[in-house]
C-alpha positions in Angstrom: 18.9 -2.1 -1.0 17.7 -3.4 2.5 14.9 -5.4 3.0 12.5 -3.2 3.7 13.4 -0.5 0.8 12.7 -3.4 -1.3 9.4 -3.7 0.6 8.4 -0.2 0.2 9.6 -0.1 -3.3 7.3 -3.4 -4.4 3.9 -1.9 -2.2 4.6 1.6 -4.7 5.0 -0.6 -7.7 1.5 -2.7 -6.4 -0.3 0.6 -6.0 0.4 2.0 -9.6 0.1 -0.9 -11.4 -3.3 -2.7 -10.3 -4.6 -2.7 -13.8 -7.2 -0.4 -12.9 -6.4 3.0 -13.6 -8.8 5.1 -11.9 -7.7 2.8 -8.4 -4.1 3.6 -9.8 -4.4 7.0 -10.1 -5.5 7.5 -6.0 -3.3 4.3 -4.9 -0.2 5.2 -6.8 0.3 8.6 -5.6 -1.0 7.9 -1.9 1.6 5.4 -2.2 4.6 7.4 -3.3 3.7 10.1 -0.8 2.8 7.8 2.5 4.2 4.5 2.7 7.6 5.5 3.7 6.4 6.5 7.1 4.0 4.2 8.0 4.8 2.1 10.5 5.2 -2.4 10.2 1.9 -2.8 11.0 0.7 0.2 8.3 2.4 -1.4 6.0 1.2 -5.2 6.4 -2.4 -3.2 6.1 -1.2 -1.5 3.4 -0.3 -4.9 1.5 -3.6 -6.2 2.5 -5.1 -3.6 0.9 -3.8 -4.3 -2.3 -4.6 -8.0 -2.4 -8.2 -7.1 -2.6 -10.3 -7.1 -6.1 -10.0 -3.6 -7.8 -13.7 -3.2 -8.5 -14.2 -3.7 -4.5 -11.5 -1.7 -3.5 -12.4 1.2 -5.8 -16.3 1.0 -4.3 -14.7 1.2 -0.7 -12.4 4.5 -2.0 -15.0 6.0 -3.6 -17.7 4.9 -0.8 -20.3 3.6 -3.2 -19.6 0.7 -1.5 -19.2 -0.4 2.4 -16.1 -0.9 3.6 -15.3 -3.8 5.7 -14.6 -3.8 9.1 -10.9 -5.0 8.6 -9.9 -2.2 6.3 -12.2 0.9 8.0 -10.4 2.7 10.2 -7.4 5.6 10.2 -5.5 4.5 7.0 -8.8 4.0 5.3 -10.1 7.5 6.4 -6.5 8.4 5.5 -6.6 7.4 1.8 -10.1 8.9 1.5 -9.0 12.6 2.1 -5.8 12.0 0.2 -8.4 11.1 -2.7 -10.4 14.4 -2.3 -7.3 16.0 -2.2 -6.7 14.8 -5.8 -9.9 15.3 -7.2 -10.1 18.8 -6.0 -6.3 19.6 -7.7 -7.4 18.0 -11.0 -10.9 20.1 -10.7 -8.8 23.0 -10.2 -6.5 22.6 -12.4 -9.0 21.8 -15.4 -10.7 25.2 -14.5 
């Protein structure tokens, strides 16, 4: 396993298990599905990301919270449809 497999493999790992399952159940998947291709600096964003406290970082996903100038941007917008993406599948799926 090289380096940055590791990497990738520790950031998916990070996103599932935060403790707080509603963030897990957004991060995990946009996780599994993204981080492969982003790029070094995605990535270090990414990890930053995840260092954050749950209950502020599940305000900023949802957006019933601002979100900080150092995590808004193209990821951030990025993660946001990928969680209306999984909120209208469950929807539809519970229909």
């Amino acid at each position: 396993m090289t380096t940055e497999d590791a990497r990738l493999k520790k950031l998916k790992l990070r996103a599932w298990r935060r403790g707080f399952r509603e963030a897990d159940l957004i991060l995990g998947p946009f996780a599994d599905k993204h981080v492969s291709s982003f790029s070094p600096e995605e990535l270090d964003w990414f990890e930053r990301l995840l260092e954050q406290p749950d209950q502020d970082l599940y305000g900023w996903i949802l957006e019933t919270q601002p979100t900080p100038a150092e995590f808004d941007g193209e990821l951030m917008s990025r993660l946001k449809t990928f969680r209306d993406e999984v909120y209208a599948k469950g929807m539809a799926g519970g229909s």
